[in-house]
Biopython code that builds the backbone (N, CA, C, O; Angstrom):
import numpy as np
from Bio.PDB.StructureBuilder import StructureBuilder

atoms = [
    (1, "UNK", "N", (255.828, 104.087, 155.534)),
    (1, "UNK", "CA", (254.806, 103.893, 154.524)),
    (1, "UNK", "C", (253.766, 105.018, 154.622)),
    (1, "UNK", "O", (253.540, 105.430, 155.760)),
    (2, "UNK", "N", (253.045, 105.622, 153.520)),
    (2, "UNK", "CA", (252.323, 106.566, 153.391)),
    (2, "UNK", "C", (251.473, 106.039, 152.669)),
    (2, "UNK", "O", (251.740, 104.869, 152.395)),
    (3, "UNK", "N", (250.030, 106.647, 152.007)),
    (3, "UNK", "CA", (249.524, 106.432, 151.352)),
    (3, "UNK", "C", (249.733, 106.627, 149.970)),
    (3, "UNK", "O", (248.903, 106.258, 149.139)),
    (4, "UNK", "N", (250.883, 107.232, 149.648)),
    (4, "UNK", "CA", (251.598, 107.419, 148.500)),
    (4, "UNK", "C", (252.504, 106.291, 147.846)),
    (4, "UNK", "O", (252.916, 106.160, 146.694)),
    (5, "UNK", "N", (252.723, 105.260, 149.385)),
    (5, "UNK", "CA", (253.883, 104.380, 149.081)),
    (5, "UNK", "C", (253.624, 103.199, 148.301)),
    (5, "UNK", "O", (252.574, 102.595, 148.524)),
    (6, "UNK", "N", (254.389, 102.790, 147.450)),
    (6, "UNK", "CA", (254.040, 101.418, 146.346)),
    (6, "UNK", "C", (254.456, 100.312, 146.776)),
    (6, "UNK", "O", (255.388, 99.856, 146.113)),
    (7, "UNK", "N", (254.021, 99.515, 147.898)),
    (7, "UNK", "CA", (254.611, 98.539, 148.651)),
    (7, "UNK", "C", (255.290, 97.210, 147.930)),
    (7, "UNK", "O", (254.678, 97.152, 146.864)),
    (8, "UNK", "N", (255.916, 96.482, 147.947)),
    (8, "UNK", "CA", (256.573, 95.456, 147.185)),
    (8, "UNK", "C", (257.359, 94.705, 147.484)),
    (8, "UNK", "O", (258.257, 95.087, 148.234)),
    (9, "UNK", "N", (257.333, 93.381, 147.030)),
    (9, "UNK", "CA", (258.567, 92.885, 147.938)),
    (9, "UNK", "C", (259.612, 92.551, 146.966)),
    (9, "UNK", "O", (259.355, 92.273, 145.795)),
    (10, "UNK", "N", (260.836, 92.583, 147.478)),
    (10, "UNK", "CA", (262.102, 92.917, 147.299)),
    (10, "UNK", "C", (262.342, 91.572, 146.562)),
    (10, "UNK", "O", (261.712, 90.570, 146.897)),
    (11, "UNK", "N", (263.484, 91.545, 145.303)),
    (11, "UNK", "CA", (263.698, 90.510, 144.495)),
    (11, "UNK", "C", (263.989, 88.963, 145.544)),
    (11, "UNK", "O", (263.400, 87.907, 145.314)),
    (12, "UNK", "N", (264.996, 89.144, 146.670)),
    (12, "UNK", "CA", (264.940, 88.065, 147.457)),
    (12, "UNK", "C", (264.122, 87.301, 147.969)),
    (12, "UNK", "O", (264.450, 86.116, 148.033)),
    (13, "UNK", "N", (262.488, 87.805, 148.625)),
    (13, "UNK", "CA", (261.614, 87.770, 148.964)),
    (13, "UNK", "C", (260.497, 86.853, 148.308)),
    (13, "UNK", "O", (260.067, 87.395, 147.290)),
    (14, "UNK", "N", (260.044, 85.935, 148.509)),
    (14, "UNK", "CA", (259.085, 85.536, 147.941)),
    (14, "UNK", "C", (257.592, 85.223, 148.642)),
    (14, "UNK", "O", (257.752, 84.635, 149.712)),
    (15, "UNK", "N", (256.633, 85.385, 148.420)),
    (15, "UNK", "CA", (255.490, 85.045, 148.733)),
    (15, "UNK", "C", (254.781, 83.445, 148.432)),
    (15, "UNK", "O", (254.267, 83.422, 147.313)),
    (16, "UNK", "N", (254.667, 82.284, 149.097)),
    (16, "UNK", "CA", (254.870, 80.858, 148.319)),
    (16, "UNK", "C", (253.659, 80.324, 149.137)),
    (16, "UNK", "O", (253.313, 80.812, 150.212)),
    (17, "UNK", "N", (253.020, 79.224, 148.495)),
    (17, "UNK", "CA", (252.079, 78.759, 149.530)),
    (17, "UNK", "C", (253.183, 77.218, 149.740)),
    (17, "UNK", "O", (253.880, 76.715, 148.859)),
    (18, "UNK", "N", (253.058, 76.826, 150.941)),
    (18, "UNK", "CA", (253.801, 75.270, 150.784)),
    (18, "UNK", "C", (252.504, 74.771, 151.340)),
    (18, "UNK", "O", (251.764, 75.194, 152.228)),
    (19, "UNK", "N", (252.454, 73.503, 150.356)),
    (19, "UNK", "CA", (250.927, 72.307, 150.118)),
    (19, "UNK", "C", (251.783, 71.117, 151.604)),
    (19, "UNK", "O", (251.228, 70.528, 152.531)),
    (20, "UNK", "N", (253.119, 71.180, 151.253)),
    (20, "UNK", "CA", (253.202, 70.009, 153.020)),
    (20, "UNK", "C", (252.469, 71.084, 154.156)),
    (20, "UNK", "O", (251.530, 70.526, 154.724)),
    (21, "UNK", "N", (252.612, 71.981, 154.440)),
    (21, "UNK", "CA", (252.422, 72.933, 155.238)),
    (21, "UNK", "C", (251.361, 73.357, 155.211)),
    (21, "UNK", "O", (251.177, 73.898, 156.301)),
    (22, "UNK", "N", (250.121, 73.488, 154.329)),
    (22, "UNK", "CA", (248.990, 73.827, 154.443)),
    (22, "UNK", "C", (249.364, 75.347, 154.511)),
    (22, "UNK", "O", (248.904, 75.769, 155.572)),
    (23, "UNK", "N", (249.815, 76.055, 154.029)),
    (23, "UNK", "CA", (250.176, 77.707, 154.603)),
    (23, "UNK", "C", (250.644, 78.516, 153.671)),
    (23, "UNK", "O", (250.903, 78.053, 152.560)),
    (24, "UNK", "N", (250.774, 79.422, 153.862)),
    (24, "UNK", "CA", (251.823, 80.284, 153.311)),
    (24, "UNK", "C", (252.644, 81.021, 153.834)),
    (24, "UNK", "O", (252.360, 81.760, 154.777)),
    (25, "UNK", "N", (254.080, 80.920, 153.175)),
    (25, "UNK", "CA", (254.994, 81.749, 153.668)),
    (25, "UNK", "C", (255.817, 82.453, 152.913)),
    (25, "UNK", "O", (256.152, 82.272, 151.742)),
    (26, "UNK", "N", (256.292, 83.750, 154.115)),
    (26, "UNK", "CA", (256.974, 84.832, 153.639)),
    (26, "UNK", "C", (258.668, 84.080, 153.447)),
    (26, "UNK", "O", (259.293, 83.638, 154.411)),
    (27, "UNK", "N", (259.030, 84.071, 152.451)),
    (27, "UNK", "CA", (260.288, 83.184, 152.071)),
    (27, "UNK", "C", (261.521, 84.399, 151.959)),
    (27, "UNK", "O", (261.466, 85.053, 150.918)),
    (28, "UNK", "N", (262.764, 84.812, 153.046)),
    (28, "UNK", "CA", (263.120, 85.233, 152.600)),
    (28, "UNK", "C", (264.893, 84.610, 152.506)),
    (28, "UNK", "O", (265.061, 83.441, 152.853)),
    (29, "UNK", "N", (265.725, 85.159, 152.192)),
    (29, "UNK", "CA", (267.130, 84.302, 152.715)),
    (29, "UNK", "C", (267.583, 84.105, 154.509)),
    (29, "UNK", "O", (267.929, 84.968, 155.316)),
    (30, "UNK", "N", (267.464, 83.089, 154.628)),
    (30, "UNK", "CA", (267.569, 82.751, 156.316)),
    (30, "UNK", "C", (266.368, 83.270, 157.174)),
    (30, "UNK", "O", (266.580, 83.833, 158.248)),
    (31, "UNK", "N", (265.415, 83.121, 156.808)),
    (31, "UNK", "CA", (264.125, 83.584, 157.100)),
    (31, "UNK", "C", (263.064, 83.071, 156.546)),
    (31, "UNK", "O", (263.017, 82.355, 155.546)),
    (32, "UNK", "N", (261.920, 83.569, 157.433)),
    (32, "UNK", "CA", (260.669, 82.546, 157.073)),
    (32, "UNK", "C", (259.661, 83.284, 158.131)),
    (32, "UNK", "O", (259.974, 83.557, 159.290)),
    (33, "UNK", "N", (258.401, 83.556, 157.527)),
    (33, "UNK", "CA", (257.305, 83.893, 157.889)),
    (33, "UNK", "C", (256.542, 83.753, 157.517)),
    (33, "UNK", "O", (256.327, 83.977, 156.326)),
    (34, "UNK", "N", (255.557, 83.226, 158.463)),
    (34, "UNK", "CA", (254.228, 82.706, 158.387)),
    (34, "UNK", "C", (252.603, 84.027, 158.903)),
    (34, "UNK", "O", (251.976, 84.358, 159.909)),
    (35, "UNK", "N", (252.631, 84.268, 157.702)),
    (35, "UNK", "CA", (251.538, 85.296, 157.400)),
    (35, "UNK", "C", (250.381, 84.841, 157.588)),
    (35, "UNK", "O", (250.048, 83.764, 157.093)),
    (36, "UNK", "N", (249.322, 85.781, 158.549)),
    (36, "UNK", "CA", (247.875, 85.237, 158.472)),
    (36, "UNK", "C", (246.894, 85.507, 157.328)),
    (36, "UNK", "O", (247.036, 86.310, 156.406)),
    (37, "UNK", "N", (246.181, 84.930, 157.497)),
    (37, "UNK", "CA", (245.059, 85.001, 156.149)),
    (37, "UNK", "C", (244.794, 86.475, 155.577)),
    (37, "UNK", "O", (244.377, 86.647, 154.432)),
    (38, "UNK", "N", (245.040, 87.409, 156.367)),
    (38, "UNK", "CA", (244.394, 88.578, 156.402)),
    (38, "UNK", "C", (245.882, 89.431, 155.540)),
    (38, "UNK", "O", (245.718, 90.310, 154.693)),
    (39, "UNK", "N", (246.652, 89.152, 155.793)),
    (39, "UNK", "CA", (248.366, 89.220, 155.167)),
    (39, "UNK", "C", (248.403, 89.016, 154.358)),
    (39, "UNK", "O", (248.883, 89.851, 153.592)),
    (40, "UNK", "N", (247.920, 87.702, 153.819)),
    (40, "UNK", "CA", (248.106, 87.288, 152.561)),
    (40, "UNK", "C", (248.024, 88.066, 151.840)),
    (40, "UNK", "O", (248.890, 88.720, 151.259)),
    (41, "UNK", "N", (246.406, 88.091, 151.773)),
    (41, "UNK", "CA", (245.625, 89.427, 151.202)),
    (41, "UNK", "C", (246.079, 90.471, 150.807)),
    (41, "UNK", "O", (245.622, 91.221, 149.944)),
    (42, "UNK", "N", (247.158, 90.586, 151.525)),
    (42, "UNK", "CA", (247.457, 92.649, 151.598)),
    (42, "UNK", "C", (248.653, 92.230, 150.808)),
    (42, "UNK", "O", (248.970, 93.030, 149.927)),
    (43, "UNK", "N", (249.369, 91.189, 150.919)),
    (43, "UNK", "CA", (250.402, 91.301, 150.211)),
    (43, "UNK", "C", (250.384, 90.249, 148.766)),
    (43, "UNK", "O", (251.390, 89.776, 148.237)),
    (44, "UNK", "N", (249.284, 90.095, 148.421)),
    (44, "UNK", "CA", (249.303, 90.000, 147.050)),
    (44, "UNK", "C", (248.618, 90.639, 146.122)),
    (44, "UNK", "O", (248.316, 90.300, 144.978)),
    (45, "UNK", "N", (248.310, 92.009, 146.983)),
    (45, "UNK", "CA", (247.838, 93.416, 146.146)),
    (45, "UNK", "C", (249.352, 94.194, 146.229)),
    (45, "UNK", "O", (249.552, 95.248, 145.625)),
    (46, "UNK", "N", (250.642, 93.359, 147.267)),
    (46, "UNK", "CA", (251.780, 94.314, 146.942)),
    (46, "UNK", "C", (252.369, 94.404, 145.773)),
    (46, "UNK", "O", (253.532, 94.122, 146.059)),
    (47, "UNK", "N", (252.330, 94.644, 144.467)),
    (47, "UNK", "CA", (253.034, 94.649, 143.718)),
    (47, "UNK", "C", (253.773, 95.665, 142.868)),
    (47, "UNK", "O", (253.858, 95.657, 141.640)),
    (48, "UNK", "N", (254.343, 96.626, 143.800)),
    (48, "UNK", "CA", (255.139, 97.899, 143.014)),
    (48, "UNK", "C", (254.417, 99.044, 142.457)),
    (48, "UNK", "O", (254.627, 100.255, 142.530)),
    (49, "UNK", "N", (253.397, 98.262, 141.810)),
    (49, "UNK", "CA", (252.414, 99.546, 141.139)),
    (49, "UNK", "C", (251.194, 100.169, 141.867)),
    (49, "UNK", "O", (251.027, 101.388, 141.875)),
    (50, "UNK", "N", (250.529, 99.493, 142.344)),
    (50, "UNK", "CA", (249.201, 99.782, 143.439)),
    (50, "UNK", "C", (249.806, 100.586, 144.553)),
    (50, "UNK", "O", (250.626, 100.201, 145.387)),
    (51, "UNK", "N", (249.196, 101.905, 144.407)),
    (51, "UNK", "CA", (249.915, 102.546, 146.021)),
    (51, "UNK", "C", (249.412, 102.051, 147.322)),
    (51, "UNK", "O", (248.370, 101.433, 147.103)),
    (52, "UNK", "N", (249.759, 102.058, 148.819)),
    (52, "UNK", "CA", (248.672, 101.947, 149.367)),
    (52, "UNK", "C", (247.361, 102.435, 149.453)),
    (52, "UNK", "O", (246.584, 101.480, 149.470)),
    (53, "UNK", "N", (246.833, 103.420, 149.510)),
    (53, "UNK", "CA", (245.919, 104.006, 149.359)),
    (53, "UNK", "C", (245.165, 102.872, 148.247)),
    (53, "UNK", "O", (244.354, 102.175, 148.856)),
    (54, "UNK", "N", (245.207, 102.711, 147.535)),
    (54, "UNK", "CA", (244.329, 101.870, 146.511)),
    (54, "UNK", "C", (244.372, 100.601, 146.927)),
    (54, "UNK", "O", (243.273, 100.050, 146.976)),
    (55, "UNK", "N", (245.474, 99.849, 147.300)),
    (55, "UNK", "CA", (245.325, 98.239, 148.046)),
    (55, "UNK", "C", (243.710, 98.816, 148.954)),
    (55, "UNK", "O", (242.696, 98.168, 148.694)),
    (56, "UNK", "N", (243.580, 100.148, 150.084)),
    (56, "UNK", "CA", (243.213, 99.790, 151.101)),
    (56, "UNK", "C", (241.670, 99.676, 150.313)),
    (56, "UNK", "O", (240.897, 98.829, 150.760)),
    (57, "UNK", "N", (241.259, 100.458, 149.239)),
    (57, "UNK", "CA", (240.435, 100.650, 148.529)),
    (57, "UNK", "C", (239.869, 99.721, 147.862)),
    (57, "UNK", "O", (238.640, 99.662, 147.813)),
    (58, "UNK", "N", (240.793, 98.679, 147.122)),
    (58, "UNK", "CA", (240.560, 97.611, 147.012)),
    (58, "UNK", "C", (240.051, 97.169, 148.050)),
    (58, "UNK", "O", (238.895, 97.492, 148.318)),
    (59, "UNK", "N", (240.900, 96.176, 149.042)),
    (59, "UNK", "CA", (240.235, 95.437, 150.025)),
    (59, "UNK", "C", (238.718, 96.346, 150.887)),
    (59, "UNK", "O", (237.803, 95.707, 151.406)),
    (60, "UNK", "N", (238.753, 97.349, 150.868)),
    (60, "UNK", "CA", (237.708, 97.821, 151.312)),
    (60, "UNK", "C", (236.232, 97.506, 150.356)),
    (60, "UNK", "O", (235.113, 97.360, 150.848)),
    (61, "UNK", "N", (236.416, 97.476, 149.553)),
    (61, "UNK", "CA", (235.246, 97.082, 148.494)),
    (61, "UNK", "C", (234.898, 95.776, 148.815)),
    (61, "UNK", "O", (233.768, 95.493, 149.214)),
    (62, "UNK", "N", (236.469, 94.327, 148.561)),
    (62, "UNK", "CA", (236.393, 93.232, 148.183)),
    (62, "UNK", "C", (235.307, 92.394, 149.913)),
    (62, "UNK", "O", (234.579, 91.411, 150.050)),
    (63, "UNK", "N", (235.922, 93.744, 151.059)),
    (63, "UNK", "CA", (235.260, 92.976, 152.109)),
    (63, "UNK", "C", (234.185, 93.909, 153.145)),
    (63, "UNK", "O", (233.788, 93.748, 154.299)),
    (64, "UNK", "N", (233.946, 94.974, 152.067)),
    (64, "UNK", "CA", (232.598, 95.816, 152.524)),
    (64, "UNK", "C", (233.012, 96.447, 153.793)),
    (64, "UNK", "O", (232.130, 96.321, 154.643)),
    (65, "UNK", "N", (234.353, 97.266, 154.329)),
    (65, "UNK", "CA", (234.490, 97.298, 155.200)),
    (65, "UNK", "C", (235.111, 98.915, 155.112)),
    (65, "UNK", "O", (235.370, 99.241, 153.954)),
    (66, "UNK", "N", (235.382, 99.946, 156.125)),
    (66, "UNK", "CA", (235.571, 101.275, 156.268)),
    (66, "UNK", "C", (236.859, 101.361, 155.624)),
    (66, "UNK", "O", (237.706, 100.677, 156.198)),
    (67, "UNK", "N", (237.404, 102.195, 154.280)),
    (67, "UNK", "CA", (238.772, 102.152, 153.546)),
    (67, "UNK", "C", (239.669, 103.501, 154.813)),
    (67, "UNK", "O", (240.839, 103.739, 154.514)),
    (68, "UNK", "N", (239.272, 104.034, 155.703)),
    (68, "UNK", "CA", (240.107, 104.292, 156.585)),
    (68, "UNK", "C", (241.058, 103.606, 157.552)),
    (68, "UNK", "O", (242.272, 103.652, 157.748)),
    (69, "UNK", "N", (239.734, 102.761, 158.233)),
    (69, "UNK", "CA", (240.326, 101.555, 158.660)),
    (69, "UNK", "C", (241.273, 101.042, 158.307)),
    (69, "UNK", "O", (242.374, 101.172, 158.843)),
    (70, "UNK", "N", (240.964, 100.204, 157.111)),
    (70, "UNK", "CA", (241.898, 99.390, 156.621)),
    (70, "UNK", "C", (243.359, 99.880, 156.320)),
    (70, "UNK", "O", (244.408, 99.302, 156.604)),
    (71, "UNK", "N", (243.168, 101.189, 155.620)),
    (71, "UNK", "CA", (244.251, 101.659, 155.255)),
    (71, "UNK", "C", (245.361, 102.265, 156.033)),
    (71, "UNK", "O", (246.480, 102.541, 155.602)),
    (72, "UNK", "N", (244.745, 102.495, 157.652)),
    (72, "UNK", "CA", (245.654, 102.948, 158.687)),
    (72, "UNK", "C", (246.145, 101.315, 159.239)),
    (72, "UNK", "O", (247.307, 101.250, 159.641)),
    (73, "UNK", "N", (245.272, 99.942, 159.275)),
    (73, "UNK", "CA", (245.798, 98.752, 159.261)),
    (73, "UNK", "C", (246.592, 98.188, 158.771)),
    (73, "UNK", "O", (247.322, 97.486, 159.471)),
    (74, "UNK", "N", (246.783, 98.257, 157.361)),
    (74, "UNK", "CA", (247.965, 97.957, 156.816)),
    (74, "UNK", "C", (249.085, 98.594, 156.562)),
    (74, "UNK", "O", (250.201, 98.088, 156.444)),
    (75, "UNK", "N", (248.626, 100.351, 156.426)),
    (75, "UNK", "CA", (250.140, 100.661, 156.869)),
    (75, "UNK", "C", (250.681, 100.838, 158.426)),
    (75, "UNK", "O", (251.546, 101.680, 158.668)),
    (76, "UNK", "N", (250.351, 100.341, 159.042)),
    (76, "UNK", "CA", (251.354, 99.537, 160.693)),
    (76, "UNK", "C", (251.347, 98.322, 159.883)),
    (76, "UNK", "O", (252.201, 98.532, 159.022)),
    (77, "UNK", "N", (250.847, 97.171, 159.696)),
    (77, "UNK", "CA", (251.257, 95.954, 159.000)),
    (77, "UNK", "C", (252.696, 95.958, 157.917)),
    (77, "UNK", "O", (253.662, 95.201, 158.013)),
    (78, "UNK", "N", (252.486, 97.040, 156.902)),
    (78, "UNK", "CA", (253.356, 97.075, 156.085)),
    (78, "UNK", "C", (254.754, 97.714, 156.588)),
    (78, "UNK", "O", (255.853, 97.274, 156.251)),
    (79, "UNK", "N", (254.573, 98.680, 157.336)),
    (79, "UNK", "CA", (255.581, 99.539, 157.995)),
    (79, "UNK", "C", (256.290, 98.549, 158.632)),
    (79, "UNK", "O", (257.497, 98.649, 158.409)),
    (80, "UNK", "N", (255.882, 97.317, 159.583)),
    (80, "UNK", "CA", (256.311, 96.494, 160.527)),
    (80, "UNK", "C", (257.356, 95.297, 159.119)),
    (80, "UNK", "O", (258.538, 95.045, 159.355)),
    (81, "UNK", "N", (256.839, 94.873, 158.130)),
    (81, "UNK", "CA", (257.480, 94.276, 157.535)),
    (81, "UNK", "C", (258.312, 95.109, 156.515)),
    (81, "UNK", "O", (258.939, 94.410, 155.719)),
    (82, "UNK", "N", (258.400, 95.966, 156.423)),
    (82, "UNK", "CA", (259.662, 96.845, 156.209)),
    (82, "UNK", "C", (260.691, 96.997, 156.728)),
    (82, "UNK", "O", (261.810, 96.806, 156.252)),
    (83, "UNK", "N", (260.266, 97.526, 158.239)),
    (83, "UNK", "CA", (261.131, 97.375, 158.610)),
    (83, "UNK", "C", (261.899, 95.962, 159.210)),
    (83, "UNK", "O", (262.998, 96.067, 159.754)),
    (84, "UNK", "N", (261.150, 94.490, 159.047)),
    (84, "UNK", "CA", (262.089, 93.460, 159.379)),
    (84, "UNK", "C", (262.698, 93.040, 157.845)),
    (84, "UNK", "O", (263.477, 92.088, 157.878)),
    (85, "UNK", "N", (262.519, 93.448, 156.923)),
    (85, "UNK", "CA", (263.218, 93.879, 155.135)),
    (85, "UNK", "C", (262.556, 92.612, 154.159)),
    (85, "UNK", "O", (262.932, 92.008, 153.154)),
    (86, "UNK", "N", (261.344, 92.574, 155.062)),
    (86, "UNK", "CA", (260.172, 91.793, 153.870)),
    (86, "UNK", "C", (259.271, 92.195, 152.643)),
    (86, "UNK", "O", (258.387, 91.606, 152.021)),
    (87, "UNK", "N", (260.074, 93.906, 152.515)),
    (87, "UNK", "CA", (258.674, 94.770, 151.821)),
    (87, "UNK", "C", (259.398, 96.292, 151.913)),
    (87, "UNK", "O", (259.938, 96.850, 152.868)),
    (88, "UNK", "N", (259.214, 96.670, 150.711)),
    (88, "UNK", "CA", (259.875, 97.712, 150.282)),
    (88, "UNK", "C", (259.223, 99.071, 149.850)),
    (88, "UNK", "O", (258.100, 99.089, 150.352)),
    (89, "UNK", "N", (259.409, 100.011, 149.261)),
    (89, "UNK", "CA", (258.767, 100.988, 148.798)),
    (89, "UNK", "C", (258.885, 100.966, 147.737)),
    (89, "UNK", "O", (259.782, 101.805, 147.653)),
    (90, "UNK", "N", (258.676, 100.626, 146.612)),
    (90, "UNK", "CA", (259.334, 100.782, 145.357)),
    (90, "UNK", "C", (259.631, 102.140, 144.854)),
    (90, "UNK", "O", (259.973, 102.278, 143.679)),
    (91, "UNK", "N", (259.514, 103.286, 145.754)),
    (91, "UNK", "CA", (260.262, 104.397, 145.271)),
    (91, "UNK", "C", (261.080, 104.936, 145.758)),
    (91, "UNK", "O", (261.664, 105.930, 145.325)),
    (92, "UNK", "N", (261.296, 104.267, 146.929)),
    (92, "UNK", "CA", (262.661, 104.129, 148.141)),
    (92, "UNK", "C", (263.873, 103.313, 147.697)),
    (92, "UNK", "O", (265.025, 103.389, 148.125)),
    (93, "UNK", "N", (263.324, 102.436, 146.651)),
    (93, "UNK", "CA", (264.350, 101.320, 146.654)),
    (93, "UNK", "C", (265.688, 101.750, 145.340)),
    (93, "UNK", "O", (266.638, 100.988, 145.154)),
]
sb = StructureBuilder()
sb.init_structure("model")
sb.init_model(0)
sb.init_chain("A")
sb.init_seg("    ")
for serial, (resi, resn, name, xyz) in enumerate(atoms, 1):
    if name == "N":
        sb.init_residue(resn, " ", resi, " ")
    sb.init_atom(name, np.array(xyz, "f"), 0.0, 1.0, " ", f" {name:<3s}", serial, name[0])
structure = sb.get_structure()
């Protein structure tokens, strides 16, 4: 992932809150992850079109916080669910 990259998740993949569960999870085939609050976040600015660089920009505004930071935070976050095939590049794919 770069700051160029359009993070997204892959047609299998879903992002779901379950109300028995109080939570949300990363839904994928034979898989299941349970994302923290802070995840959520990042991945429902993933949507194909927003590069990173602008998610981090976003959330940097939404929580008054350094857009370097953030943006070297989520891409190790995003990079890590790439590579377990929760999240894609949409210009890789």
């Amino acid at each position: 992932m770069t700051p160029d990259s359009r993070p997204a998740l892959p047609r299998f993949v879903k992002l779901r809150f379950d109300r028995a569960r109080d939570t949300w999870l990363l839904l994928a085939p034979e898989r299941i992850l349970i994302p923290d609050e802070i995840a959520v976040e990042v991945l429902k600015l993933c949507d194909g079109e927003a590069t990173l660089a602008a998610i981090a920009a976003t959330l940097a505004a939404r929580y008054d916080a350094p857009e370097p930071e953030i943006l070297s935070d989520i891409t190790d976050m995003l990079a890590d669910l790439e590579a377990k095939g929760f999240l894609r590049d949409r210009e890789a794919a």
